[in-house]
C-alpha positions, 0 to 999 in steps of 0.5 A: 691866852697869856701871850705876853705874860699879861692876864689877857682880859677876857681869857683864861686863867694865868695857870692854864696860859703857863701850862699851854705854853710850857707845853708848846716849849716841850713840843716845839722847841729845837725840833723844827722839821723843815729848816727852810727860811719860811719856817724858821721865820714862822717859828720866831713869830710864834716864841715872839708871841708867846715870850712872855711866858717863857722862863728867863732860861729858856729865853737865853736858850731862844737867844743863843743861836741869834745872838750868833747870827747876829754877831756874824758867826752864822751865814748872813740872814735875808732881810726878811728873816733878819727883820723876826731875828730881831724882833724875836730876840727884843722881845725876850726881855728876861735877858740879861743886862750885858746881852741886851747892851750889846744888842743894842750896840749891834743894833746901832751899827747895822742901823748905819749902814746904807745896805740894810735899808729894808731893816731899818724898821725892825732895827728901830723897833727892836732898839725901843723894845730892848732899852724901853724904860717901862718893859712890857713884862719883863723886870725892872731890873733887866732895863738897860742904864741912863747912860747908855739910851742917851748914847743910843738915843742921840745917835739915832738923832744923828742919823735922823732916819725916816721911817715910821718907826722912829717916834715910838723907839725914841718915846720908848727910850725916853718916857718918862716913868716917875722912877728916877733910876729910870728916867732921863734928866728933864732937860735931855727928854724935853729936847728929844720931845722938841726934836720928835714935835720938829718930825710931825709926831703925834702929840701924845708921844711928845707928852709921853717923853716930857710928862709921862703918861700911858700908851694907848691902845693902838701903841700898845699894840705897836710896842707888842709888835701885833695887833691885839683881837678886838675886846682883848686889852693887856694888864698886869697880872 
């Protein structure tokens, strides 16, 4: 299936994936018949996987109601529901500039505070995702400016978390592209890869930051936020 707006290979065609996922917008969306914590969160799963194929309207549509949550104007989530609260709404990466910068502000704060422990690895997760300079299918013009990654990228540095997640949120924020719209200057990304070599990261993430270069597999996956079934690979259609 064409679950991220990739040509999933081997798979069916492009036309068909549009079509199954407009169908399953038409039958699902909004009509949610048990609106306990464990259906809701589900059908996030379920839009997050299918995001890519979503049009940039409906996925402001998707992104309404948690972005409200997300600013405090709804009751305050579960962790567990907050956690594909946000990786649902990093995925939707046809939302605009402006929403993705006050996610990512959003994002920053809740990442301080000593309550949201168990949140952390979505936060960083979803942070990468948003200001990734190389979006997985969105476009290029929705990536968020230089200036504000440094920004968020440094304070992540400042709180110097210790989850798992925090090499691949600082390598999505800061790999090096070849697109000098998009990249940070040399000397920033050489002191982050310097900073993420002092964490024990992998070294092709460290290469990744000051040289470029492809994810693999395995951090493909990891940017995708699932695993992808043994034979499938993601390319750009």
């Amino acid at each position: 299936l064409n679950l991220v707006g990739y040509c999933l290979r081997p798979g069916y065609g492009v036309a068909v994936d549009d079509w199954r996922v407009q169908q399953t917008w038409r039958l699902l969306h909004g009509k949610l018949a048990f609106a306990a914590s464990q259906s809701r969160t589900e059908s996030m799963i379920l839009w997050r996987r299918i995001a890519g194929g979503v049009t940039a309207g409906q996925q402001q549509q998707l992104a309404a109601p948690l972005l409200a949550a997300l600013r405090g104007k709804s009751p305050r989530l579960e962790p567990h529901e907050a956690a594909e609260v946000w990786r649902l709404i990093a995925s939707l990466e046809r939302l605009s500039v402006p929403d993705k910068i006050e996610l990512g502000e959003i994002a920053l704060t809740e990442l301080q505070r000593k309550k949201n422990k168990e949140l952390r690895p979505a936060l960083l997760w979803a942070l990468g995702r948003i200001g990734s300079r190389q979006p997985a299918y969105g476009p290029l013009n929705t990536a968020i400016p230089v200036s504000h990654v440094k920004a968020w990228v440094e304070t992540i540095i400042g709180i110097d978390p210790s989850e798992p997640a925090l090499p691949l949120t600082i390598v999505q924020l800061g790999r090096k592209t070849g697109d000098r719209y998009r990249d940070l200057p040399d000397e920033i990304r050489g002191r982050w890869a310097g900073y993420l070599d002092s964490k024990g990261a992998p070294d092709h993430f460290v290469t990744l930051l000051a040289e470029g270069g492809r994810f693999n597999r395995d951090e493909e996956a990891a940017v995708f936020g699932d695993s992808l079934p043994l034979g499938i690979r993601l390319v750009r259609s």
